[in-house]
C-alpha positions in Angstrom: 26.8 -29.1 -33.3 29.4 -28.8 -30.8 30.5 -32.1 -29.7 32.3 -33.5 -26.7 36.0 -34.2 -27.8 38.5 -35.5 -25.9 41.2 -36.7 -28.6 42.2 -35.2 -31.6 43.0 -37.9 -34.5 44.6 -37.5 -37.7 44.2 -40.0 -40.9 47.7 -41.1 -41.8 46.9 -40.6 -45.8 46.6 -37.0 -45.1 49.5 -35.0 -45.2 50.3 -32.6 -42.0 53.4 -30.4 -42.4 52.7 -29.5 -38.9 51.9 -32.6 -36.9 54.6 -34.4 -34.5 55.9 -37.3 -33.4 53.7 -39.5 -35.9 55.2 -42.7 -37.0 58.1 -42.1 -39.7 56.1 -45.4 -41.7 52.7 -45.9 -40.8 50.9 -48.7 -41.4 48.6 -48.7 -44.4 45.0 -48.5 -43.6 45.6 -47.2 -39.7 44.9 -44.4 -37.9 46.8 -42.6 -35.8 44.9 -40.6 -32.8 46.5 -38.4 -30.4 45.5 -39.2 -26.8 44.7 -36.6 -24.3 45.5 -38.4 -21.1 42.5 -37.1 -18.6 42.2 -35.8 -15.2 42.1 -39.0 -12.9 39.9 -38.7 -9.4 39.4 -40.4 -6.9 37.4 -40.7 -3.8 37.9 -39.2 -0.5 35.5 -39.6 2.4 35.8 -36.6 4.8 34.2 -36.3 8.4 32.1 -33.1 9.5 30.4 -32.3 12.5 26.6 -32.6 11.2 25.2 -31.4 14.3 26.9 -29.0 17.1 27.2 -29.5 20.7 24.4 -27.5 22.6 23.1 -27.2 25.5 19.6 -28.1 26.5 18.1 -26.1 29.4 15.3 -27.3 32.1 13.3 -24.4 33.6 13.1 -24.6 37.5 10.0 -22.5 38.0 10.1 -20.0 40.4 8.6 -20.1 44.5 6.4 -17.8 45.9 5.9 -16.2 50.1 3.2 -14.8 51.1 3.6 -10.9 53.0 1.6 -8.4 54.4 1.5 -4.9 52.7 0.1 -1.5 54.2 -1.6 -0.4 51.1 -3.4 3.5 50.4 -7.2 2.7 49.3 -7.9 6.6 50.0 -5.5 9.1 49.2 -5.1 12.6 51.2 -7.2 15.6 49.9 -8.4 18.8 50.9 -11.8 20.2 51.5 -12.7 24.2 51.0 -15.4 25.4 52.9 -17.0 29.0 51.4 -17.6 31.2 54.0 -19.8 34.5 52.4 -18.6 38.1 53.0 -20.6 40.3 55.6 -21.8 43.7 54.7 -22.5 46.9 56.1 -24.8 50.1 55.0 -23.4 53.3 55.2 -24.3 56.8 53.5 -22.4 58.2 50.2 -22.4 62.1 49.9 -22.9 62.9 46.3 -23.1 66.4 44.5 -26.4 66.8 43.2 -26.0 69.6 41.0 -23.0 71.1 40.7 -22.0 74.5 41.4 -21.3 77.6 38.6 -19.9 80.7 38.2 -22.7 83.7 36.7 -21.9 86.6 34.2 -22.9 90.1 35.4 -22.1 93.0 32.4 -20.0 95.9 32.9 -21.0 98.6 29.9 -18.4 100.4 28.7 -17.7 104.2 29.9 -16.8 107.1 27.7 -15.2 110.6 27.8 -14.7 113.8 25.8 -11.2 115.6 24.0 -10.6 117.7 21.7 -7.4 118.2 18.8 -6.2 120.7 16.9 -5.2 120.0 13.1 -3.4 122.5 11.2 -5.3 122.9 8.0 -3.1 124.5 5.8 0.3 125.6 6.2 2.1 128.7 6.9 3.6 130.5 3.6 5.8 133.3 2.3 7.0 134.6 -1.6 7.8 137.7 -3.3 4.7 139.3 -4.4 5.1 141.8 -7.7 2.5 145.0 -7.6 2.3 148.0 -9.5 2.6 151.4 -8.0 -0.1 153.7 -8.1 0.5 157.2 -9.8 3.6 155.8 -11.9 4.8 158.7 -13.8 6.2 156.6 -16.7 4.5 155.2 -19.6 6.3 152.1 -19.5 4.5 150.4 -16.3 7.3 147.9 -16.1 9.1 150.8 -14.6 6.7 151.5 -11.5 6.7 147.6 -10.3 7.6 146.7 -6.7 8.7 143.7 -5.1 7.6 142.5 -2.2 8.4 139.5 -0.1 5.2 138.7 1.9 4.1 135.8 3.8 1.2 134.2 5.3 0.3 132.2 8.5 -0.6 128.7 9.1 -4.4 128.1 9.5 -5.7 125.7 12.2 -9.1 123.7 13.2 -9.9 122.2 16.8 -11.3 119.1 16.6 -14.0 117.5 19.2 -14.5 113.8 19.9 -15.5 111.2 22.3 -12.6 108.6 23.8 -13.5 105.4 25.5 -12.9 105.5 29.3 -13.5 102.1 30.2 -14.3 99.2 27.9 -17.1 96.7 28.7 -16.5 93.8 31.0 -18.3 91.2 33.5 -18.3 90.6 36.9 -18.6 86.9 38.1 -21.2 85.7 40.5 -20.7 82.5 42.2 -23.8 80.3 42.7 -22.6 77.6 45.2 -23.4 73.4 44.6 -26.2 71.0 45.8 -25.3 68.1 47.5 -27.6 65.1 48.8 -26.7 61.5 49.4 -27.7 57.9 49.3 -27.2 54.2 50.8 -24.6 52.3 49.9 -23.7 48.9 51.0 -20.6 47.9 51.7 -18.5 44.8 53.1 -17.6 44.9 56.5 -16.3 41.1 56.1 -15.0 39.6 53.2 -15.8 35.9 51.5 -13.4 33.6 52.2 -12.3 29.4 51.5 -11.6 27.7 54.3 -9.4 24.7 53.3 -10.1 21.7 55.6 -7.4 18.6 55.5 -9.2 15.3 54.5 -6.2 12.2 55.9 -5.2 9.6 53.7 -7.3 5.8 54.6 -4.8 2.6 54.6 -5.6 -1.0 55.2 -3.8 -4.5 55.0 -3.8 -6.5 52.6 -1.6 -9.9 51.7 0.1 -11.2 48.3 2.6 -13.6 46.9 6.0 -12.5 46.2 8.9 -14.0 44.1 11.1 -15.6 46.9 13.2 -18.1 44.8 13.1 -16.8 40.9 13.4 -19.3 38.0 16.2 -20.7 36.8 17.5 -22.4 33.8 19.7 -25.8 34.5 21.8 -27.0 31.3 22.6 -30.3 30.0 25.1 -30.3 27.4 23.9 -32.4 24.5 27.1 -34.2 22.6 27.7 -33.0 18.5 27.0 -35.7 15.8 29.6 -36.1 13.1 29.1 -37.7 9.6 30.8 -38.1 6.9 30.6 -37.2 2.7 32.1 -39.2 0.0 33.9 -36.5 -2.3 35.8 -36.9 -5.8 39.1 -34.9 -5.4 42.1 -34.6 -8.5 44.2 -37.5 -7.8 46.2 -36.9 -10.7 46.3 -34.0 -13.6 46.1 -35.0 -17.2 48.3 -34.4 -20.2 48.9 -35.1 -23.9 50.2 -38.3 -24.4 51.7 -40.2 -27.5 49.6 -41.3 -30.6 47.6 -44.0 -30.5 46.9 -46.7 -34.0 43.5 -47.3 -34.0 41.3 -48.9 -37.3 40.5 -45.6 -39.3 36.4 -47.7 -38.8 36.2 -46.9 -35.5 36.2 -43.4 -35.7 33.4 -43.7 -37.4 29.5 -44.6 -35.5 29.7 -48.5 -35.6 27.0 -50.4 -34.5 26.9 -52.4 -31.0 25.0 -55.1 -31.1 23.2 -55.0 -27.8 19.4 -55.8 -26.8 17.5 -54.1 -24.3 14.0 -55.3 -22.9 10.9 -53.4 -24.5 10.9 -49.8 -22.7 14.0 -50.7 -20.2 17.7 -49.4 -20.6 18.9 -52.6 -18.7 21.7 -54.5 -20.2 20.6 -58.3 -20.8 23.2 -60.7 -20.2 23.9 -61.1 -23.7 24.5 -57.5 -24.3 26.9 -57.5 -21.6 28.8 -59.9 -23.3 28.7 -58.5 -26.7 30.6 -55.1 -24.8 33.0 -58.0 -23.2 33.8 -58.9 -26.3 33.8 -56.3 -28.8 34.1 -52.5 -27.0 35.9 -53.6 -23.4 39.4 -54.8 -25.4 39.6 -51.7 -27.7 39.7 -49.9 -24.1 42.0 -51.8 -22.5 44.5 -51.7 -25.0 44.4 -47.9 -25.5 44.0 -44.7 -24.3 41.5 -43.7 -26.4 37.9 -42.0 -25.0 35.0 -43.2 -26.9 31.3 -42.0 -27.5 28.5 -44.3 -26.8 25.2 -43.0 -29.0 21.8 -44.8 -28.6 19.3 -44.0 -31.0 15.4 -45.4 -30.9 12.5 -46.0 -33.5 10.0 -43.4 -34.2 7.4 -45.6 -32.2 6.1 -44.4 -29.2 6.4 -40.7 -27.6 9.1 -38.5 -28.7 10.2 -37.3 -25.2 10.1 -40.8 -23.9 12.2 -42.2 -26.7 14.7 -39.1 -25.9 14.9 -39.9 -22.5 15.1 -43.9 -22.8 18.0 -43.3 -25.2 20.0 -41.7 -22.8 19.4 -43.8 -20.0 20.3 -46.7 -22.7 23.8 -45.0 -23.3 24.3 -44.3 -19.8 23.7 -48.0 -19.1 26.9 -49.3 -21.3 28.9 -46.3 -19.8 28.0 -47.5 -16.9 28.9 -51.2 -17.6 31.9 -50.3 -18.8 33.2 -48.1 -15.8 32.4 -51.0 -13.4 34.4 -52.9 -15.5 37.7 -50.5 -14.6 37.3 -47.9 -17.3 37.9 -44.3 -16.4 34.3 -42.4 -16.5 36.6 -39.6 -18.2 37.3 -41.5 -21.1 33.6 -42.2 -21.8 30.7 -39.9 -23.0 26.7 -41.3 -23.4 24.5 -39.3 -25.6 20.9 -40.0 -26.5 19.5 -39.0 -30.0 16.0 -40.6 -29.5 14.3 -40.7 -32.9 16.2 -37.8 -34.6 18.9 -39.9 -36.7 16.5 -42.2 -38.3 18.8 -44.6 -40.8 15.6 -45.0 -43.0 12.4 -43.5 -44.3 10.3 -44.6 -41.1 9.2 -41.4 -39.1 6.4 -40.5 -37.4 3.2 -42.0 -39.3 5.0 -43.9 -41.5 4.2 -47.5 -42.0 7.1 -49.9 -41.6 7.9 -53.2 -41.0 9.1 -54.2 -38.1 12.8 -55.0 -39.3 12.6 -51.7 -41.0 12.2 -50.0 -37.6 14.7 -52.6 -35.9 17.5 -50.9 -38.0 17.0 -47.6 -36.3 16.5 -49.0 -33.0 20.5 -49.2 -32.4 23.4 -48.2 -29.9 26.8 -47.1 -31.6 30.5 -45.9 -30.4 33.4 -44.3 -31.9 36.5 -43.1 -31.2 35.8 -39.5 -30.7 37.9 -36.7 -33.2 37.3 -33.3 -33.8 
């Protein structure tokens, strides 16, 4: 459990290579605790504007005049009048049947020649023939030689040739024509656009002639004032301080409170006076007051009405000139019981009068 420490103390039996500035020869029995001088406050009232100056405005409403006013109630338009087209009949020539062009045949004409083809060519070659009467046996000997040749023979040749070829003459057959009614317009349709005026009349209404205004009215600030604790001076470690080695240790303060109240009765108030306000005074120690209830009753409640019971002697004791900072209130409600009597547990009423108790020490880590 971490505790709130404000001073560090050392038995003097024990033996600390390491501490300073403890008395060369203690006194047997003592202890010796090594004050840490606090922080000391105090109280400073400062002034603050609460509320700031402003302004507060009063409407003057606005006037109205009356005026005349030439208003349009009919705007300007424009009206089209249709005006038809007139017509006319006149006569269309048409074609009725159309006109052609007519095939007359020319048959073809034809004529008579004649050609001459050679039919087989003209030819010549020595010709061998024996002689008649050859006096030798050998007829070799009797045979002449003679080159002879032979004409060309020809055939004429009759046919028809073509004098003219077929062909047509064109005969023109001319085109009927008629024709028919036809109306058309002489005139045509046309809008006529025909200007409609605008219409006006008179009428009155209410104009702004003085507008609203705002008028101000300056409202003073309010200043108050807040009570503040500043550092008045800054704490340090100070010399040892003898104390009895019992106090550092819980010891029991014999004070009374009324049944479910954390108010100090006159007789408690003494019993501090005369037993925790002098150890105080004549040191610089800080000391831890613990209240502690029975295991009657709620446990919450006997939490909180142990606190406020610790926080009544702390209390006591600062209005009696001790520095806040040198005390410390805890409440332990029914959790440090000296005895067997918890919750359930039936006790006698001076058995549950022993754990219905406020203690201090001197505090050490």
């Amino acid at each position: 459990m971490k505790q709130k420490l404000l001073l560090v103390c050392f038995l003097a039996s024990v033996a600390f290579t390491y501490a300073q500035d403890l008395p060369s020869n203690p006194t047997p029995g003592k202890c010796y605790v090594k004050c840490i001088t606090k922080d000391t406050f105090k109280e400073v009232t400062d002034t603050y504007q609460s509320y700031p100056e402003y302004n507060t405005l009063d409407i003057v409403p606005a006037t109205y005049k009356t005026v005349e006013e030439r208003v349009l109630v009919k705007e300007a338009t424009k009206k089209f009048v249709y005006v038809p087209a007139v017509y006319e009949t006149v006569e269309v020539s048409y074609v009725k049947k159309e006109g052609r062009t007519d095939l007359k045949v020319v048959p073809a004409t034809f004529g008579t020649s004649s050609k001459t083809y050679e039919t087989y060519p003209s030819t010549s070659g020595w010709e061998y023939k024996i002689l008649e009467d050859c006096p030798s046996v050998n007829k070799d000997d009797c045979v002449a030689a003679c080159f002879v040749e032979y004409p060309a023979q020809f055939r004429e040749v009759s046919f028809t040739t073509l004098a003219a070829d077929a062909s047509t003459n064109n005969i023109p057959v001319p085109e009927q024509t008629t024709t028919y009614k036809k109306r058309v317009i002489k005139t045509p349709a046309r809008v006529d656009e025909i200007e409609i005026p605008a219409e006006y009349t008179t009428i009155k209404r209410q104009v702004v002639d003085t507008p609203a205004k705002a008028v101000p009215t300056t409202v003073a600030s309010k200043s108050d004032s807040v009570d503040r604790t500043v550092l008045d001076q800054k704490g340090g470690i100070s010399s040892w301080e003898e104390v009895d080695c019992e106090l550092l240790d819980p010891n029991v303060l014999p004070v009374f409170y009324e049944l479910g109240s954390a108010r100090l009765t006159a007789a408690s108030k003494k019993t501090i006076d005369e037993t925790l306000l002098p150890i105080m005074k004549d040191s610089k120690v800080s000391v831890e007051i613990m209240s502690h209830t029975d295991s009657r009753g709620n446990d919450d409640f006997n939490q909180s009405l142990s606190q406020q019971r610790a926080n009544s002697v702390v209390n006591y004791l600062v209005s009696k000139g001790i520095s806040r900072n040198r005390l410390s209130a805890r409440g332990f409600g029914e959790s440090r019981l000296t005895n067997r009597c918890s919750n359930g547990v039936d006790c006698s009423e001076a058995q549950h009068q022993k754990n219905r108790r406020t203690e201090f020490r001197v505090l050490s880590n």
